[in-house]
C-alpha positions as CSV (number, residue, x, y, z in Angstrom):
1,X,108.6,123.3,207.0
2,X,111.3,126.3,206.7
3,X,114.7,125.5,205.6
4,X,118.0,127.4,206.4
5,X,121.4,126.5,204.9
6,X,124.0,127.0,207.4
7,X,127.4,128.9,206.3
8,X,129.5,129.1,209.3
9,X,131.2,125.7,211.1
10,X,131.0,125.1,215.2
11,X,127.6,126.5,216.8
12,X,125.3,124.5,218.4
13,X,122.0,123.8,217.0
14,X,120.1,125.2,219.9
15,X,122.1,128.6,220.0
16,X,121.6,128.8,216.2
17,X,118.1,128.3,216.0
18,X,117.7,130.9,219.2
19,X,119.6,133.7,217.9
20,X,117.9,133.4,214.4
21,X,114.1,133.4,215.5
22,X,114.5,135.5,218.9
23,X,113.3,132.6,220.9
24,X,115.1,130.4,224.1
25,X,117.1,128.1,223.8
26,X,115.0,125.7,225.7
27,X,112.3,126.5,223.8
28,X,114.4,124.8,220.6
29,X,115.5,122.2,222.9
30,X,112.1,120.9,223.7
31,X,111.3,121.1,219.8
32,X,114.7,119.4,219.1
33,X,113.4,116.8,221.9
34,X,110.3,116.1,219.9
35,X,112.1,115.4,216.5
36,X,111.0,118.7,215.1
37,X,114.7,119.7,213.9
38,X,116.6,117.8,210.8
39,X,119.7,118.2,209.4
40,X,120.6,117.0,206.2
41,X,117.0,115.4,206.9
42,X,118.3,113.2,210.0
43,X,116.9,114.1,213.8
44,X,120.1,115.5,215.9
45,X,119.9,116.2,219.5
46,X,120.3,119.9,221.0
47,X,124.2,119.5,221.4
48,X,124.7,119.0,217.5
49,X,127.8,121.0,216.8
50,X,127.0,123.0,213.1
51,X,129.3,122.4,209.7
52,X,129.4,124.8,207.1
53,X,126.7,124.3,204.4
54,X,124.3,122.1,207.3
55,X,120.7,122.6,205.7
56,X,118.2,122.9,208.6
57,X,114.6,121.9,208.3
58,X,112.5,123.2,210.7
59,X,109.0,121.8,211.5
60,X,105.7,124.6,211.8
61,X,107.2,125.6,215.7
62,X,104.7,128.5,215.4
63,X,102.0,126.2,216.8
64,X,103.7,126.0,219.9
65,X,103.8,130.1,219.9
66,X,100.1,130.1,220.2
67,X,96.6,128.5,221.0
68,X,97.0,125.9,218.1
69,X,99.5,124.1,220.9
70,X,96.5,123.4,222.8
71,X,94.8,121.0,220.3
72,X,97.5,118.7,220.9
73,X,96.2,118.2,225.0
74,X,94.5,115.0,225.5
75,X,90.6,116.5,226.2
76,X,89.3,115.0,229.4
77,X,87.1,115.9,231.7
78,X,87.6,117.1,235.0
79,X,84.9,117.8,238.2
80,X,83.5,121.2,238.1
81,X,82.2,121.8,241.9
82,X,80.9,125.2,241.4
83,X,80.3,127.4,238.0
84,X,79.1,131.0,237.6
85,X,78.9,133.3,234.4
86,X,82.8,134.7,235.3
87,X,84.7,131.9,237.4
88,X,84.5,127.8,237.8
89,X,85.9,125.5,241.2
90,X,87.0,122.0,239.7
91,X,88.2,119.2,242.0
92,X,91.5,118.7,239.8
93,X,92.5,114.9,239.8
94,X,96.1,113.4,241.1
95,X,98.4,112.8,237.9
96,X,96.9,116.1,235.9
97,X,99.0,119.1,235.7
98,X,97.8,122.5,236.5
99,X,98.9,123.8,233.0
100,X,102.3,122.3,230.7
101,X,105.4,123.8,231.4
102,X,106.9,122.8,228.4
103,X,105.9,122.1,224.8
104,X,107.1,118.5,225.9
105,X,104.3,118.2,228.3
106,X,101.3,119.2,225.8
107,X,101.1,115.4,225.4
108,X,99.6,114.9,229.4
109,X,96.3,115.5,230.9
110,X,96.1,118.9,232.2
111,X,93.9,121.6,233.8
112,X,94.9,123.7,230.8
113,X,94.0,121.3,228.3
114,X,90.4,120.6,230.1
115,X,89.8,124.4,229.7
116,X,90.6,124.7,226.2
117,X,88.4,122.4,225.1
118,X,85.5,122.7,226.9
119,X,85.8,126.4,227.1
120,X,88.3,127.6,224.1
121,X,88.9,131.0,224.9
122,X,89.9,132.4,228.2
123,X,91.2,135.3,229.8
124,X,94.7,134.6,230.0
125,X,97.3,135.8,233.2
126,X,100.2,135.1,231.4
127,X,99.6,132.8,228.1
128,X,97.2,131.0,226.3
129,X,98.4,127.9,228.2
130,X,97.6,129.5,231.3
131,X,94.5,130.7,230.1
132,X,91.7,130.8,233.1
133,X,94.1,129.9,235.3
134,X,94.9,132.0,238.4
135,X,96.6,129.6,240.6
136,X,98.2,125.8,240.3
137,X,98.6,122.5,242.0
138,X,101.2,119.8,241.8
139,X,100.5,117.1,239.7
140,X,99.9,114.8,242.3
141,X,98.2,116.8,244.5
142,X,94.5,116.7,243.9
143,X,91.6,119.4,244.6
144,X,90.5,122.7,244.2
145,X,91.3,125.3,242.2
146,X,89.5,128.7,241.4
147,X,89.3,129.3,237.3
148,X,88.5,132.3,235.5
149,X,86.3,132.9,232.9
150,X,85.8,136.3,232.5
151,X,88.6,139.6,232.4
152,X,86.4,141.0,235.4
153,X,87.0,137.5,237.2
154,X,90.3,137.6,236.2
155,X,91.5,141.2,237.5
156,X,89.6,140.2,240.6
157,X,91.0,137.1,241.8
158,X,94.3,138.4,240.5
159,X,94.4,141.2,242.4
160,X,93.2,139.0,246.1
161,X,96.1,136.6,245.1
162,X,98.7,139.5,244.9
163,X,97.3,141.5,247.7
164,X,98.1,138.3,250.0
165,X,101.3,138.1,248.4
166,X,102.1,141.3,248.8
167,X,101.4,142.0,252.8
168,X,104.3,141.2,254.8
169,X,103.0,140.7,258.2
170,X,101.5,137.2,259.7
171,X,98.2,139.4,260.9
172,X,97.9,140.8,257.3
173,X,97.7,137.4,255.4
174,X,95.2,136.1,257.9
175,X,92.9,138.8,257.4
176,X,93.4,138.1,253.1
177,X,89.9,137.4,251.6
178,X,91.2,134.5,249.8
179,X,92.3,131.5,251.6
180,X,93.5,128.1,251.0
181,X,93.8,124.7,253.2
182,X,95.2,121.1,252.7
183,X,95.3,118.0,254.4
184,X,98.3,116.0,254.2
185,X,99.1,112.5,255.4
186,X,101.9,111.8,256.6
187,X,104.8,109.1,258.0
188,X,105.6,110.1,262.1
189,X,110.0,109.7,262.1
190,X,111.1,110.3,265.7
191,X,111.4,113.8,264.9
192,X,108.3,114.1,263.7
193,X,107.1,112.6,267.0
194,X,108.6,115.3,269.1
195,X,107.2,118.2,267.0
196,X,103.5,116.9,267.3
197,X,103.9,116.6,270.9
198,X,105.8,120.4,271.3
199,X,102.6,121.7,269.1
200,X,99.4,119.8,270.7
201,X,98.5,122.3,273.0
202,X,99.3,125.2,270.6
203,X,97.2,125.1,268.6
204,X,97.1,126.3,265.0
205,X,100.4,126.2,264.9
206,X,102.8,128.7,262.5
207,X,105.8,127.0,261.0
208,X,107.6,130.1,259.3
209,X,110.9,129.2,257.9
210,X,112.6,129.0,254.6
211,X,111.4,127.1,251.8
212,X,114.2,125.6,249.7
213,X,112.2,123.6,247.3
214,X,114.0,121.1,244.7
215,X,113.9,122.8,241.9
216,X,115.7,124.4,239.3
217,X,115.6,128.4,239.7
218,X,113.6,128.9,242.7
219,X,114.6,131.3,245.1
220,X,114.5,130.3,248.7
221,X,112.3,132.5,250.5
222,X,109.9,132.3,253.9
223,X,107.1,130.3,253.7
224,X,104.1,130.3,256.5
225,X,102.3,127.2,257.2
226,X,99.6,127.2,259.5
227,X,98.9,123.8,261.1
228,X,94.9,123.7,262.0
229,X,94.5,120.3,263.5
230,X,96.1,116.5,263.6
231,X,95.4,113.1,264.0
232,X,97.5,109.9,264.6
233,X,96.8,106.6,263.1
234,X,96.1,103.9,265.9
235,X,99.3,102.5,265.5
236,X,100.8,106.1,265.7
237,X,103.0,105.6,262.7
238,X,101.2,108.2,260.0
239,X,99.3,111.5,261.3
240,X,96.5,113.3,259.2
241,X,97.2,117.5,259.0
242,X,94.9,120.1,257.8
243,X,97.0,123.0,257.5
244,X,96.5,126.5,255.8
245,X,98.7,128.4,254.0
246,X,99.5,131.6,254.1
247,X,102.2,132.0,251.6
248,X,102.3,130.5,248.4
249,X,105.6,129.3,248.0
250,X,106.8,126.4,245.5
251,X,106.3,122.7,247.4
252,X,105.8,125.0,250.7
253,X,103.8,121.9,252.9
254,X,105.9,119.5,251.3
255,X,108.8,120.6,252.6
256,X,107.8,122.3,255.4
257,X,106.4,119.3,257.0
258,X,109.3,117.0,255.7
259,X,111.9,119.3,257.8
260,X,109.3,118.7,260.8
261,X,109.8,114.8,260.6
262,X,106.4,114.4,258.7
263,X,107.3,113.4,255.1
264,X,103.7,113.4,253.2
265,X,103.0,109.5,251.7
266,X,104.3,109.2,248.2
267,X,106.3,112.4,248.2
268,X,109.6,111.0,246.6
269,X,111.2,114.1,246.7
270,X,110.8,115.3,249.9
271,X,110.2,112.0,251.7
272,X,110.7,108.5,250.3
273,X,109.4,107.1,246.4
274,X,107.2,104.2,247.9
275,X,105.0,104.0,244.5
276,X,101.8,105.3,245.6
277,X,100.3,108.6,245.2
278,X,100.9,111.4,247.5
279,X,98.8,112.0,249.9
280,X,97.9,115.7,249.8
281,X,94.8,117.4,249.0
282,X,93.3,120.9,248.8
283,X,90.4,120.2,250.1
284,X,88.6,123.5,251.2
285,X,88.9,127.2,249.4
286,X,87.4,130.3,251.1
287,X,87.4,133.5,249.2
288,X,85.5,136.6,248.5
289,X,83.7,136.5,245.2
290,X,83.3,139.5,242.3
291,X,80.0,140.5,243.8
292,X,81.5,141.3,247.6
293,X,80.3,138.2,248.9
294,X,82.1,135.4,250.7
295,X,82.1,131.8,249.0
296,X,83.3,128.5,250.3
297,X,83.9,125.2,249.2
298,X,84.9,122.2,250.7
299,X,85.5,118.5,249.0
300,X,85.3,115.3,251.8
301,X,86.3,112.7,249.1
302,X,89.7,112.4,247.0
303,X,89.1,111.9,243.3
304,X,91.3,109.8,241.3
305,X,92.8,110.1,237.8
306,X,90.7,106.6,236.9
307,X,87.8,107.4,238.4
308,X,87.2,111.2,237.6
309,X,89.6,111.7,234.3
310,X,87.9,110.3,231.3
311,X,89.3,111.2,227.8
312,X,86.4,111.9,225.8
């Protein structure tokens, strides 16, 4: 616990904190969030306007600065598919986050959290609580994901992820040796109905068009969707898509397919909050492995969080 006596009268507590230990403000606001700010010994909130001679009592934030963070995830299991001495495919569960975003989230089940404790120490693309991992998936969208476990398996998957990224052209990103396809089930609105019938008989299908995904601080930017196959339920009110992407853009099928008229089951933010889970899944991963050679996987079934999560 570090104390500071404040001498000045009208700053913010966030601000405060920010300028005196070189860190974001919404870094102190998610410690302010979990009580680990007093003044005077009482909790504040973030907005806490300073008064001259304030003491400040800060609790041991370091451990959010580094792997110690990680041994407050909940440590549950997740699928592992496929497992080699430098990478891992896991079948990631609805309801588990790819990695937390936030200190506040350190608390939920999480690829991240899986990883440190089965595995500890990982190469890491950005931080240790992205350690392993080289690409994400919502939280409610379950399937497969590649994980590395080596700096060799790293650098290579990093560098087929950014060569796809980087090539601008449609014939570029199909030849990509890394490739990544969904299936999505969707509700058919009258739209959505006269898009399926202008795309049967051409098909796959490219939707290119912007992505404006709802969320803070993303850039809108073009997103290619390539729709593979579909079918109609018998009472043609839902259609199930597999679809491939070719850019990796934030909530790119989501709302790609909810500007089409095909909002994905139990997308409440691109479609309608019914309380059920949303029905996407990425279900089949194609890429070329460190050795040269080409790998696939594919997953029929849909895991669950009950079924496949167990905290151990």
């Amino acid at each position: 616990m570090e104390s500071i006596i404040y001498e000045w009268t009208g700053e913010r507590i966030d601000s405060r904190l920010s300028k005196q230990f070189d860190l974001s403000r919404n870094f102190f606001q998610h410690v302010l969030k979990r009580g680990g700010v007093t003044v005077n010994t009482k909790p504040i909130k973030k907005s806490y306007q300073l008064v001259q001679w304030d003491q400040i009592s800060i609790d041991d934030f370091q451990r959010y600065l580094d792997n110690q963070a990680m041994e407050e995830t909940p440590n549950i299991d997740i699928p592992i598919v496929h497992e080699t001495q430098d990478y891992l495919v896991i079948n990631k569960p609805k309801g588990v986050l790819a990695h937390p975003r936030t200190i506040w989230e350190l608390s939920e089940p999480s690829v991240s959290g899986f990883l440190y404790h089965k595995y500890k120490n990982l190469p890491s693309i950005g931080n240790f609580i992205r350690a392993g991992i080289l690409h994400r998936l919502d939280k409610m969208t379950d399937g497969l994901m590649i994980i590395a476990k080596t700096e060799k398996a790293l650098a290579h998957f990093k560098s087929l992820f950014q060569q796809k990224s980087e090539w601008s052209s449609r014939e570029e990103k199909e030849s990509a040796l890394i490739k990544k396809y969904y299936r999505a089930e969707s509700y058919i609105m009258s739209e959505g109905n006269t898009f399926l019938q202008s795309i049967e008989n051409n098909l796959p299908y490219y939707i290119e068009s912007l992505v404006v995904a709802k969320m803070p601080h993303i850039t809108p930017k073009i997103g290619i969707t390539k729709v593979l196959s579909f079918a109609k339920s018998a009472d043609g009110k839902q259609v199930s898509l597999n679809l491939e992407i070719l850019t990796w853009r934030t909530h790119q099928i989501r709302y790609h397919l909810s500007q089409a008229g095909l909002p994905i089951i139990g997308d409440y933010l691109y479609g309608k909050d019914d309380g059920i889970d949303m029905k996407l899944t990425a279900y089949k991963l194609e890429f070329q492995d460190i050795d040269g050679k080409m790998q696939s996987f594919e997953i029929s079934s849909k895991p669950t969080k009950e079924s496949v999560v167990g905290m151990i």
